[in-house]
C-alpha positions as CSV (number, residue, x, y, z in Angstrom):
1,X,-43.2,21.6,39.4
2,X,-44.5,24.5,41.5
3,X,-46.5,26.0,38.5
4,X,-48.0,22.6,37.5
5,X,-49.3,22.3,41.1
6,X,-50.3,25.8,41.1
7,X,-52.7,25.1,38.2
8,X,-53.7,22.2,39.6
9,X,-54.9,23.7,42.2
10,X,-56.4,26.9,41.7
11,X,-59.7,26.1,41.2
12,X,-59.9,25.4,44.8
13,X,-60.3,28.7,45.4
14,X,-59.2,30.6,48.9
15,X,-59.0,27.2,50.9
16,X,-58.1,26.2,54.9
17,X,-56.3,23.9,56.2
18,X,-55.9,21.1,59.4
19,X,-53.5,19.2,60.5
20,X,-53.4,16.3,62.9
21,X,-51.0,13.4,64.0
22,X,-53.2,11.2,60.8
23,X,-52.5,13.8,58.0
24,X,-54.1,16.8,56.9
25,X,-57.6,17.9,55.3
26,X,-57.5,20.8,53.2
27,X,-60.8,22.2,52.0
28,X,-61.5,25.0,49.4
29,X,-64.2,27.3,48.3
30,X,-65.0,24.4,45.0
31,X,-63.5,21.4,46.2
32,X,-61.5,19.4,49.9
33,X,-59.1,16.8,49.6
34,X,-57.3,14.8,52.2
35,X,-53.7,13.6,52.8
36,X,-52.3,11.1,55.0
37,X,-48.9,12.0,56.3
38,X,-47.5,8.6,54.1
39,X,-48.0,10.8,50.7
40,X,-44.8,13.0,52.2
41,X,-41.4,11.7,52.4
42,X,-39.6,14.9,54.4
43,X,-40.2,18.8,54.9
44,X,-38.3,22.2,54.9
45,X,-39.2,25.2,56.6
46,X,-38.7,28.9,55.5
47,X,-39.4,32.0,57.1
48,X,-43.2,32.2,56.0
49,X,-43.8,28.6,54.6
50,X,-43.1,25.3,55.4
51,X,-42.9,22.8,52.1
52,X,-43.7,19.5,52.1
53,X,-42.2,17.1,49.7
54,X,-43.6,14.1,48.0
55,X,-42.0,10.8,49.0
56,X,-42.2,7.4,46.9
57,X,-46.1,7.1,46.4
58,X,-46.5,11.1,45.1
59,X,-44.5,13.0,43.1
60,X,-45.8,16.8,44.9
61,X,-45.8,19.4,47.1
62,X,-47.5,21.0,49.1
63,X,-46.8,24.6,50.3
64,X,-48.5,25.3,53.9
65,X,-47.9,29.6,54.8
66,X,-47.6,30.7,58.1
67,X,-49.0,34.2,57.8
68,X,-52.7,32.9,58.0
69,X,-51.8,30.9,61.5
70,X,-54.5,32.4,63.7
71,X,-51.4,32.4,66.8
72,X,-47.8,32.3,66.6
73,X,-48.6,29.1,68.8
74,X,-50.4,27.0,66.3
75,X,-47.1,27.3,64.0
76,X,-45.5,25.4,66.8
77,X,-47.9,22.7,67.1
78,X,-47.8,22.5,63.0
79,X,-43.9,22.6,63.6
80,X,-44.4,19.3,66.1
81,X,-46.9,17.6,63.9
82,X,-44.3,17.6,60.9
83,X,-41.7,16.5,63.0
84,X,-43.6,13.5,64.4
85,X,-44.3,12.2,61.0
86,X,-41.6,13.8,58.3
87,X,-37.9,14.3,58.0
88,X,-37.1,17.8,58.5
89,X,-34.2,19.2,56.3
């Protein structure tokens, strides 16, 4: 599954991110998409990632890294955000 959404989504390019309490736009260097929280069912997090995971209207993931957080802070307030809107496991 990750390599079919890694082809998918190469094209975009090097691409950013934000997140609020409606869902999250992520725009590229070819193309921006938006999701609303809905599309996710529930979340893990690892060390440098958190992955979100599709619930009954998508089938996907979507792989959000920390290491490009601009303060340790704003993975906290990412961190809330999920927790407001998915199931952590």
């Amino acid at each position: 599954m990750a390599r079919r959404m890694f082809g998918m989504v190469q094209s975009y390019g090097q691409c950013r991110m934000v997140a609020d309490g409606r869902g999250a736009v992520t725009t590229g260097e070819r193309a921006s998409f938006s999701m609303d929280w809905t599309v996710f069912r529930e979340y893990l997090e690892t060390p440098g990632l958190f992955v979100l995971l599709g619930g009954d209207r998508a089938a996907g993931v979507a792989v959000l890294p920390k290491r490009d957080a601009q303060d340790p802070a704003d993975v906290d307030l990412l961190r809330a955000i999920l927790d407001r809107n998915l199931k952590r496991l």
